[in-house]
N, C-alpha and C positions, 0 to 999 in steps of 0.2 A: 583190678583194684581189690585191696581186700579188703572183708566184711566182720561183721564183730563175730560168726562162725567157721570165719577161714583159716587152713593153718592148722595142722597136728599137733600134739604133742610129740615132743622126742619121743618118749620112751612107748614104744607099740601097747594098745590095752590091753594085750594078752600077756605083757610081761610086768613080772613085779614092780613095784616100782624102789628102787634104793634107798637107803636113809642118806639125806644131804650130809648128817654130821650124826658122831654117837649120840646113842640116843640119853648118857649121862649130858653131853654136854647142855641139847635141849630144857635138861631140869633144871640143869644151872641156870639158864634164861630166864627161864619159867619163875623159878623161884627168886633171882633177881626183879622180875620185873614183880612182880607180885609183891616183894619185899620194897621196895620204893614206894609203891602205892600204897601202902596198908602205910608207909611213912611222912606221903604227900597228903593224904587224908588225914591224918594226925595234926600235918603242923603249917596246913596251907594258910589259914586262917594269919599265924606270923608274919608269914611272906606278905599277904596283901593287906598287913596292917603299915608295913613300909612305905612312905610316899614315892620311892623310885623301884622301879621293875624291875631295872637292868638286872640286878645279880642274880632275881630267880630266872628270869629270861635266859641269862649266861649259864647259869648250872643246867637247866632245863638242855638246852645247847648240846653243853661238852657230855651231858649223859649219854644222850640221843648218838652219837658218834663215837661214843665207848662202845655202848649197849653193840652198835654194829660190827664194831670192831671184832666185837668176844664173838658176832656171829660169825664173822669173816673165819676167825680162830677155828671155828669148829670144821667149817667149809673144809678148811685145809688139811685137815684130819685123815678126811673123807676122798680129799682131790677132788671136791666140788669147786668150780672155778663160781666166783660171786654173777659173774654174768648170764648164768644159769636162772638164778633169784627174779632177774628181769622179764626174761619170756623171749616171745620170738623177738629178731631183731626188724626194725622195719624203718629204713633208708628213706630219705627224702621229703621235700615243703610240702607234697600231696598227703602221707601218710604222719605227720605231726600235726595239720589239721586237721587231720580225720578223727583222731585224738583228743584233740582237742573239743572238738564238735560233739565226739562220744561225751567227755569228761562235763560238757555242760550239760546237754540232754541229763544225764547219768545225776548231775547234782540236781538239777530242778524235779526232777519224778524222785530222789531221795528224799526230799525237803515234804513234798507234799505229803507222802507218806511217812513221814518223823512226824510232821503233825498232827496225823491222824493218829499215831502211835503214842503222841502225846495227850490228846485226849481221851482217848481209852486209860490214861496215869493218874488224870485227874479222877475221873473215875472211880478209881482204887484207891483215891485220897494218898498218891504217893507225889504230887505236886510237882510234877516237870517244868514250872516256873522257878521253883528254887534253882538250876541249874543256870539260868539267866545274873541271878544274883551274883553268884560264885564266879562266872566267866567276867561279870563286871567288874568283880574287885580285882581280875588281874590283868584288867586290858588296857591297852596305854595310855596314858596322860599327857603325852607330850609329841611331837614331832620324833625327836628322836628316839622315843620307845615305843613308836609306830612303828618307824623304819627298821629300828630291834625286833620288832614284832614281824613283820613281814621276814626278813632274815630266818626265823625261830619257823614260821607257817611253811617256808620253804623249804627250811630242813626238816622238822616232821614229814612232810609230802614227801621227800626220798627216805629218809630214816625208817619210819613207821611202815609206808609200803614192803620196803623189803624186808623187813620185820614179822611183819604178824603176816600180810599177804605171800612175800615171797619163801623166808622159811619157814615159820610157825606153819603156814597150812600146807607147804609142800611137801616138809615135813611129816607133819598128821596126815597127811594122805597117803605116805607111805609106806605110814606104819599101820595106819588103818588100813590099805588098801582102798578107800574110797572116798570119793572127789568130796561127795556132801558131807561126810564127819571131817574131813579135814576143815573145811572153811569152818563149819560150827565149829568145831575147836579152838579157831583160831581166832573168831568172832570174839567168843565167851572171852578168850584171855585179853582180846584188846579191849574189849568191855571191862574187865576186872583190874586192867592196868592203869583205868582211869577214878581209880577210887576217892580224888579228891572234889569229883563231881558227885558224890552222893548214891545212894539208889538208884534214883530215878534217872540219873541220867548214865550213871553205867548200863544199865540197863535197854536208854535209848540207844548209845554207845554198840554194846553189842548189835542190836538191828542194824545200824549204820555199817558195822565192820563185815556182817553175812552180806550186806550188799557192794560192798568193795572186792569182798573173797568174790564172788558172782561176776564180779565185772571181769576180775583177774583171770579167773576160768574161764571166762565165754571169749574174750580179747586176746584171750595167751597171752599176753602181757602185761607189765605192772605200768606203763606210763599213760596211759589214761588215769589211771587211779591217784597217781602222783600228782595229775596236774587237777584233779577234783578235789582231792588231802589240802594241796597247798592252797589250792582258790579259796575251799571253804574258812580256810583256818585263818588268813588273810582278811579277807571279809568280813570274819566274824570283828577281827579288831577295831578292821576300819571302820564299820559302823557304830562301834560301842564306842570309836573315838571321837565320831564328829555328835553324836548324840548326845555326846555326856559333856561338848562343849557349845552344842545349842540348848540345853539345859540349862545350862551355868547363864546363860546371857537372856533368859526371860527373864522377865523382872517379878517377885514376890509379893 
């Protein structure tokens, strides 16, 4: 059975390790994703003055699966095959629970440690509550933009995995040659891709993303992470859905 330190890397540690994709295309990523965010934080505020979700849910969407696309592009460059991005491969119901099993432990011991990391924010007087506010104004209203929501948490959880964990730091780690600047590299940009959450919580953001890269690394592979992305993301909805409509039904 295998354990979350089972399992080599392909490439021997003695040997280099190769760039996934030129290292121009990476910038173009880099500066895409950067460039949406610095755009998301500008005009998020718009978006969740809308009574319906769906269109940013839908662009949110169709980005997320460009965004991969252009990474595929580069893959191909390179003759990286995208399957690479994933990790080892690992067959059968024994080893998707085990996964899964990881992916909760993994989110419950994140969570407690976001918290702490939250209050150490307050702290600094940089208010890690404000990021509660902001996930409020975009979380669903309805049955059906629940079910859009869950749809959107699930594509994140593949999208974003292979993204920031699977090329961004496999990436960084090969140009850096080393395991730990890659994942902080790669933390920092999924941190700074979330710029319509503010400071504070890009900030949380990056801690959360070192501890995804971390899982990535120690698991060799991206599907535990996937199914912790998609749980957390999910969740977050469903609770800010039923909250916000036992809310509504206290009486004033």
């Amino acid at each position: 059975m295998s354990t979350l330190h089972s399992d080599t890397s392909a490439t021997p540690p003695s040997q280099p390790r190769p760039l996934l994709a030129p290292l121009w295309h990476t910038g173009v990523i880099v500066l895409l994703l950067l460039g949406i965010s610095v755009v998301n934080a500008l005009t998020h505020h718009l978006a969740t003055q809308s009574r319906s979700h769906f269109a940013m849910y839908a662009v949110t969407l169709v980005w997320e699966w460009i965004l991969l696309a252009l990474v595929h592009w580069g893959l191909l460059m390179r003759g990286t095959p995208l399957r690479q991005l994933l990790g080892i491969r690992r067959r059968g119901a024994v080893e998707i629970w085990t996964d899964i099993a990881i992916a909760l432990g993994f989110w419950f011991a994140s969570l407690i440690v976001l918290g702490a990391a939250g209050l150490l924010l307050r702290r600094a007087h940089l208010h890690p509550e404000d990021i509660r506010g902001i996930v409020s104004q975009m979380a669903p209203a309805s049955i059906g933009e629940l079910a859009f929501w869950i749809t959107l948490s699930i594509s994140a959880g593949i999208c974003e995995e292979l993204i920031f964990r699977g090329y961004l730091q496999q990436q960084f780690t090969a140009l850096t040659q080393h395991v730990w600047l890659g994942m902080a590299i790669s933390a920092v940009f999924f941190g700074l891709a979330h710029g319509y959450e503010g400071t504070s919580g890009m900030l949380l953001i990056v801690l959360y993303g070192a501890f995804f890269g971390i899982l990535a690394h120690l698991r060799r592979s991206l599907r535990a992470g996937m199914f912790a992305h998609a749980w957390h993301d999910s969740l977050s909805g469903i609770v800010l859905y039923f909250a916000s409509h036992l809310l509504h039904r206290i009486p004033h």
